[in-house]
C-alpha positions as CSV (number, residue, x, y, z in Angstrom):
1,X,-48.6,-14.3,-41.0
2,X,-48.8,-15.5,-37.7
3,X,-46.1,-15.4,-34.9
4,X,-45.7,-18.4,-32.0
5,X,-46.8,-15.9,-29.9
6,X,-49.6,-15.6,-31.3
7,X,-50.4,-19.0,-31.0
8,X,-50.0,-19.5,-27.3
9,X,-53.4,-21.7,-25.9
10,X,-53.3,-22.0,-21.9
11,X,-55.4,-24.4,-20.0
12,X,-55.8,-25.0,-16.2
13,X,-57.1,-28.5,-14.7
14,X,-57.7,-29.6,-11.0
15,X,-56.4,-33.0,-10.6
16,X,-59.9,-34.9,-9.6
17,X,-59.6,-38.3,-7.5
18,X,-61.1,-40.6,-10.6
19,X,-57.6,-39.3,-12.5
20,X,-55.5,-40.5,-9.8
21,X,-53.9,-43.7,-9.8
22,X,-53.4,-46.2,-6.8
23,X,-50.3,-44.3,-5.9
24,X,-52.9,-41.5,-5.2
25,X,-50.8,-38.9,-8.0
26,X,-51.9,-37.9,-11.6
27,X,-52.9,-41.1,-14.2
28,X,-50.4,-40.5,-16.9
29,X,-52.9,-41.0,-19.5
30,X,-54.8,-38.1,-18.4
31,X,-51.3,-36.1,-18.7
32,X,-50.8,-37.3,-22.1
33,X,-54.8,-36.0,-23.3
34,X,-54.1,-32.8,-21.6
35,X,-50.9,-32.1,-23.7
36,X,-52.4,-33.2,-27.2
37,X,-55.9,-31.2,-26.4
38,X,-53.6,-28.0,-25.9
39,X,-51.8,-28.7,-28.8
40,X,-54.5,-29.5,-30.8
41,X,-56.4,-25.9,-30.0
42,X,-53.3,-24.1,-30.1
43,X,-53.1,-25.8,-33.9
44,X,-56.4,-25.2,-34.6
45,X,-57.1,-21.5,-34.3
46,X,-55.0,-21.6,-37.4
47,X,-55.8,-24.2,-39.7
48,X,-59.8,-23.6,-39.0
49,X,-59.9,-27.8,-40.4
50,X,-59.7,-30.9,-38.2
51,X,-56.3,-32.4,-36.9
52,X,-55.1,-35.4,-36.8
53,X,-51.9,-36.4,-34.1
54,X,-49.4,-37.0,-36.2
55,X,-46.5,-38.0,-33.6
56,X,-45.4,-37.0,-30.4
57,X,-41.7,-37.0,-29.0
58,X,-40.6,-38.3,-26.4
59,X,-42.3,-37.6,-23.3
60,X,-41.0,-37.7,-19.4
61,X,-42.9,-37.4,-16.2
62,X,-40.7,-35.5,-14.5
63,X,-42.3,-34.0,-11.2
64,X,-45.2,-36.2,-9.3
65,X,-48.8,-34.7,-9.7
66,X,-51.0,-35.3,-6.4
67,X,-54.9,-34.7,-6.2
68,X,-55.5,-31.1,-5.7
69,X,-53.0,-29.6,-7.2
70,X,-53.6,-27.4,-10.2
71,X,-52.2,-28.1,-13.8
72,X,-51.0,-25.6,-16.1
73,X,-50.7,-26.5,-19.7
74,X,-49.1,-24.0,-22.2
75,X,-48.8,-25.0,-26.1
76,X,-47.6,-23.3,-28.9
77,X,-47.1,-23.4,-33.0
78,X,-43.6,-23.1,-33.5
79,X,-43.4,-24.3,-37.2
80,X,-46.0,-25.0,-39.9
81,X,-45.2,-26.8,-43.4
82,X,-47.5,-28.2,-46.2
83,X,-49.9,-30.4,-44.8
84,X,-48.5,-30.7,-41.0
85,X,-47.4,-28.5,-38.2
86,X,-45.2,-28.6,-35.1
87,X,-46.4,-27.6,-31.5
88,X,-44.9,-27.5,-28.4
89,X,-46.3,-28.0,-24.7
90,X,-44.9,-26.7,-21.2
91,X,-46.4,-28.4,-18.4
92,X,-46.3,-27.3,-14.6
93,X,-48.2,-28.3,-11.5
94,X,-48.9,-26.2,-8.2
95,X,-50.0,-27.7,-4.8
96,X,-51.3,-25.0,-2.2
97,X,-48.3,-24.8,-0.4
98,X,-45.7,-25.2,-3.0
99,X,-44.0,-23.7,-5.3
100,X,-45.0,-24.5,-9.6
101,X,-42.8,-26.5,-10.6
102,X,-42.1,-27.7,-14.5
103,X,-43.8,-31.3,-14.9
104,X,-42.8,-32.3,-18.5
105,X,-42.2,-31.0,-22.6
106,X,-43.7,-32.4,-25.3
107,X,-43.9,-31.9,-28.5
108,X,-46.0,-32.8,-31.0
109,X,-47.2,-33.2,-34.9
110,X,-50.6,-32.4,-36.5
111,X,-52.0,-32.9,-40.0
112,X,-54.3,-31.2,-41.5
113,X,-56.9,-33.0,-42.9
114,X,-61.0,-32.9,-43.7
115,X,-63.3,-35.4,-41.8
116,X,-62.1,-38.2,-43.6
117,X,-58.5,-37.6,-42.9
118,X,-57.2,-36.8,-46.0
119,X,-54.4,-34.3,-45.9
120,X,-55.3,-30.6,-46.8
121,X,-52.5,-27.8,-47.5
122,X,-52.1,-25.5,-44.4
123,X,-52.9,-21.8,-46.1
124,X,-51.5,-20.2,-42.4
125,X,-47.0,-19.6,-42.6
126,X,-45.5,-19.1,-39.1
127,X,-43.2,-15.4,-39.3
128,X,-40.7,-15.7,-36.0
129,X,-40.9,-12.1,-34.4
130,X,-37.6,-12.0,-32.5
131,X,-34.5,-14.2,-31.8
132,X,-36.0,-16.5,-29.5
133,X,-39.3,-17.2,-31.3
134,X,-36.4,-17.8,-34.3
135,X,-34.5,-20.4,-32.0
136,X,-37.7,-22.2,-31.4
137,X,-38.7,-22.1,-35.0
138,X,-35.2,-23.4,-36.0
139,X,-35.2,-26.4,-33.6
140,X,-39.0,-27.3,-34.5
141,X,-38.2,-27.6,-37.9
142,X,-34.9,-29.9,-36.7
143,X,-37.3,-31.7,-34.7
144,X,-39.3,-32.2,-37.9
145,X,-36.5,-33.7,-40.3
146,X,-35.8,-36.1,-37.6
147,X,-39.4,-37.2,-37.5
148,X,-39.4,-37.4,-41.6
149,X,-36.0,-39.8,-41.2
150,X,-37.6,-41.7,-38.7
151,X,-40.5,-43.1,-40.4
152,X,-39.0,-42.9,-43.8
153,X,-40.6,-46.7,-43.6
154,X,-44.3,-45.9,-42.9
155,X,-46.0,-47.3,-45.9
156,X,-44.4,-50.5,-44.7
157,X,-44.5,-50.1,-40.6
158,X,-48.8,-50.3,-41.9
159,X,-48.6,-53.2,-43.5
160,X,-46.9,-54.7,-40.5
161,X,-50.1,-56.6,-39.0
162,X,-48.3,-59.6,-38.0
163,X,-48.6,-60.0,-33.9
164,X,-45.3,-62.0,-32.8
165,X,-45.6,-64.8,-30.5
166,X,-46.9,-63.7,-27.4
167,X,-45.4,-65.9,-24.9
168,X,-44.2,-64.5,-21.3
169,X,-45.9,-61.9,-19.7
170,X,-48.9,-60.3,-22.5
171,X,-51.9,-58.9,-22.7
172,X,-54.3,-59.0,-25.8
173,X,-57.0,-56.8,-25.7
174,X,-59.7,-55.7,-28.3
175,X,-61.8,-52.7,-28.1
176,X,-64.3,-51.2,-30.9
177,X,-64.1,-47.3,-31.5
178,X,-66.9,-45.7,-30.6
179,X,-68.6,-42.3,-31.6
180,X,-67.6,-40.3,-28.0
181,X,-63.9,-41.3,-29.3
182,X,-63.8,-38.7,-32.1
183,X,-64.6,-35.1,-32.2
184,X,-64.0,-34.8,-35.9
185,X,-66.3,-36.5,-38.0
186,X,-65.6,-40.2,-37.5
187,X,-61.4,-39.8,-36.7
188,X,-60.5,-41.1,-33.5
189,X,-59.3,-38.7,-31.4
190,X,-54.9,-39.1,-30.6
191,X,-55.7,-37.7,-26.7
192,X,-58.5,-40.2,-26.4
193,X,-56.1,-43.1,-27.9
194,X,-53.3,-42.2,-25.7
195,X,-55.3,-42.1,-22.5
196,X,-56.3,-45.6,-23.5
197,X,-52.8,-46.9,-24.2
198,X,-51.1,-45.8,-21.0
199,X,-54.1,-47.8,-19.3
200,X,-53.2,-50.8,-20.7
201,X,-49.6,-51.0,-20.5
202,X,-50.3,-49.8,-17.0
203,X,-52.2,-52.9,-16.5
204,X,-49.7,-55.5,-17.6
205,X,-46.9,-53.6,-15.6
206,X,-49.2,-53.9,-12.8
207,X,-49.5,-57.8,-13.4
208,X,-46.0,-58.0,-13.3
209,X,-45.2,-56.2,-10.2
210,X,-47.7,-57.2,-7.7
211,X,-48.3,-53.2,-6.6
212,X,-48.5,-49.8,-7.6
213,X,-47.2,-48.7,-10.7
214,X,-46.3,-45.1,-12.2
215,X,-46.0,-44.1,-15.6
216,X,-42.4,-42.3,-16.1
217,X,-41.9,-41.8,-19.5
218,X,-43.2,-42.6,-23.4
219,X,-41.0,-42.9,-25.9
220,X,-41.6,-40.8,-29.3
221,X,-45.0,-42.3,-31.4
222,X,-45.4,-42.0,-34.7
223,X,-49.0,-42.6,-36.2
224,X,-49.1,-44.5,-39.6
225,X,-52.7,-44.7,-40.3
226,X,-55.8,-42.5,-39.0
227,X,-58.4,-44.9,-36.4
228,X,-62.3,-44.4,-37.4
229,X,-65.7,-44.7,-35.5
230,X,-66.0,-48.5,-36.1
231,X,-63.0,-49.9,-36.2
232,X,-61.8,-52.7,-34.0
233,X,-58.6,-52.3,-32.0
234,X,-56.4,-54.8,-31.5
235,X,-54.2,-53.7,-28.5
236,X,-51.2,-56.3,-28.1
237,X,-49.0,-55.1,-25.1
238,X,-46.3,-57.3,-24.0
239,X,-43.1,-56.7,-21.2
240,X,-39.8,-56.2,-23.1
241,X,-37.4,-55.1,-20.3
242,X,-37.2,-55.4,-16.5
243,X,-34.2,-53.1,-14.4
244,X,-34.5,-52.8,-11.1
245,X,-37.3,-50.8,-10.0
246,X,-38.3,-49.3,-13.6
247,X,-40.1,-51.8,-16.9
248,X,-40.3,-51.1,-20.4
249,X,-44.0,-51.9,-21.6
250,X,-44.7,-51.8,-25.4
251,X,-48.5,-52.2,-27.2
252,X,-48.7,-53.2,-31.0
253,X,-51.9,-51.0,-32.6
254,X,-54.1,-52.5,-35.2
255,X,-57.1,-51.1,-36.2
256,X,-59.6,-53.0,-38.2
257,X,-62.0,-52.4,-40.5
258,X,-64.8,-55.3,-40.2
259,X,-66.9,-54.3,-42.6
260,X,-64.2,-54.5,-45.9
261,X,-61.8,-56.6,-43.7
262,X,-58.7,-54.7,-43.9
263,X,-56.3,-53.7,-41.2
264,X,-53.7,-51.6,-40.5
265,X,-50.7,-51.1,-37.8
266,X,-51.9,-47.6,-36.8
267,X,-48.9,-47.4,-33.9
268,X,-46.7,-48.8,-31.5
269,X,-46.1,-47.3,-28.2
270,X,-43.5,-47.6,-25.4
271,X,-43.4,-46.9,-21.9
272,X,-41.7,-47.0,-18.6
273,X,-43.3,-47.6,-15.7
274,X,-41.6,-47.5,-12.1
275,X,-43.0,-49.3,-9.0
276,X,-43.2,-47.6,-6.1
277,X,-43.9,-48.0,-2.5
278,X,-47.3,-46.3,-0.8
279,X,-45.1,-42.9,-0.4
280,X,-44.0,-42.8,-4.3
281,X,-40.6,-44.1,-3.9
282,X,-39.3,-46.6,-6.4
283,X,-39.0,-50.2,-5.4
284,X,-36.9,-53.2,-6.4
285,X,-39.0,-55.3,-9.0
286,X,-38.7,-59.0,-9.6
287,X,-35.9,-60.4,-11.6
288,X,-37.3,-61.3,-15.1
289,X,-35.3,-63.5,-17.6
290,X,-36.9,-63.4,-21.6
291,X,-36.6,-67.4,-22.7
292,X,-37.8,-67.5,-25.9
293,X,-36.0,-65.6,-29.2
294,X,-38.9,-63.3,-29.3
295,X,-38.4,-62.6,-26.1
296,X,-34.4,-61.8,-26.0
297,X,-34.4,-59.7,-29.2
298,X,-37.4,-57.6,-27.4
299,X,-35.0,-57.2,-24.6
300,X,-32.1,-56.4,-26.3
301,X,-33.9,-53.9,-28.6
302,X,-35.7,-52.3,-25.5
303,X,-32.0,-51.6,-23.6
304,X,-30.9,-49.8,-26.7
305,X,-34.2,-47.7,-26.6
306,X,-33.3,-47.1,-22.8
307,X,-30.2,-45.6,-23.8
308,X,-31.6,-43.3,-26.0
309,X,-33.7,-42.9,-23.8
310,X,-31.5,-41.3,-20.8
311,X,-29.8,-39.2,-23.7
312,X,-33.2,-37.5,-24.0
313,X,-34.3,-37.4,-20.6
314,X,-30.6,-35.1,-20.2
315,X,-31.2,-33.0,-23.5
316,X,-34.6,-32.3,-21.7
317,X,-33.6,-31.3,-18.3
318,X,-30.5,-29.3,-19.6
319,X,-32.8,-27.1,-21.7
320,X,-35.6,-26.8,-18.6
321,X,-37.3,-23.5,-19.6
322,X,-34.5,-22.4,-22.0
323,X,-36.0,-20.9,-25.5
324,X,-39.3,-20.6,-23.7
325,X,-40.6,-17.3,-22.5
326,X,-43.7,-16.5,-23.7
């Protein structure tokens, strides 16, 4: 049996100036591919079979990442069931005349599965080798049963194709899967989708503020149905909530088949974006009042999720490094 020591995957990037945004710091996107790629090796080394994103928790930007500086991403197995594990990432950044500093945690869920995504048993156990690997184990696995409670309604979140009236303030965008999206056969790959999703709900924050935009948080995702080379995506993104200097974006996935005609709700995905001045510092946004009923039920739904929301944002800052020392 394997320890989550064992499992430990490191990887180092230098933040590039095509993965910068306007606001001349890291493109969340990039963030977000990073985390899942380091998850996904970290995953791999013990399944040996391809992996398909499952979910990922809730996930906060929490320290600015400038060109140049160097990113450290640390992932780990922490528990492994059936068909599915959990891993965990620990982000930090260094500039060259600064100290690292913690950038975000994440935490994530991968199936096992063969090419065509089928779900394969994982032969591999996890064996904690001290107290702390223990408390990790133990919280993974609480992680786990509140992801199982969560989408206790998948079979019927896929059916859910419908695409409410888009009114104020939305963005419909299609884009076909392509071959350089997947590394596993013909699954499209989580990291790659996510990269793609923060771009467009960057966008439509972007056409809402009239200036520079950061990406500050994404809420937890739950995946309902694997994407394959070939499918069409239907991307529907849409404003739900304006405060004063930070938005909720949210994109409706479907992914279609258009050979046999079928689709499927594969995900949907929320986001906060802040706008900031040219030295990173929030900024007071334009008031926005929802007038239709789509509209205010979006809004009131989207301030509950922002309470939730700071609830998180404190469980993670409480915990920092706590239960991590490897």
């Amino acid at each position: 049996m394997a320890t989550i020591s064992s499992t430990v995957v490191e990887m180092l990037h230098h933040v590039f100036p095509q993965q910068a945004n306007p606001a001349g710091t890291l493109y969340g996107g990039w963030m977000m591919n990073w985390i899942v790629t380091a998850g996904n090796l970290a995953a791999l080394r013990l399944t040996k079979r391809p992996l398909l994103l499952a979910s990922i928790e809730d996930l906060f930007f929490l320290q600015p990442v400038r060109i140049g500086d160097v990113v450290s991403v640390k992932a780990v197995v922490e528990y492994i069931g059936n068909t599915s594990l959990e891993a965990e990432a620990v982000v930090f950044c260094k500039s060259l005349h600064e100290e690292e500093k913690l950038c975000t945690r994440a935490r994530m869920s991968f199936v096992s599965s063969d090419v065509q995504g089928r779900p394969l048993p994982i032969e591999q156990h996890i064996e904690p080798a001290d107290g702390n690997e223990m408390k990790m184990y133990q919280y993974a696995r609480e992680i786990r049963e509140r992801r199982v409670a969560r989408i206790a309604q998948r079979k019927q979140r896929l059916l859910d194709t419908n695409l409410e009236d888009a009114g104020q303030l939305s963005l419909l965008v299609h884009r076909l899967v392509f071959p350089e999206d997947a590394i596993y056969g013909n699954l499209m790959y989580g990291g790659k989708l996510l990269l793609i999703l923060d771009e467009i709900m960057a966008i439509m924050a972007m056409k809402f503020a009239r200036g520079t935009i950061v990406t500050a948080s994404l809420d937890a995702l739950d995946f309902y149905h694997p994407i394959y080379v070939g499918n069409v995506l239907t991307l529907a993104t849409s404003l739900n909530y304006v405060g004063r200097s930070s938005m909720e974006v949210g994109v409706k996935v479907l992914a279609e088949d258009p050979i046999n005609n079928i689709v499927h709700h594969a995900c949907t995905a929320f986001s906060t974006c802040v706008k900031v001045d040219e030295k990173g510092r929030p900024v007071p946004l334009s008031p926005f009042t929802p007038i239709t009923d789509v509209r205010r039920k979006r809004w009131a739904e989207a301030e509950q999720r922002k309470q939730c929301r700071m609830q998180r944002l404190k469980e993670i800052q409480s915990r920092g490094l706590q239960e991590y020392s490897l």
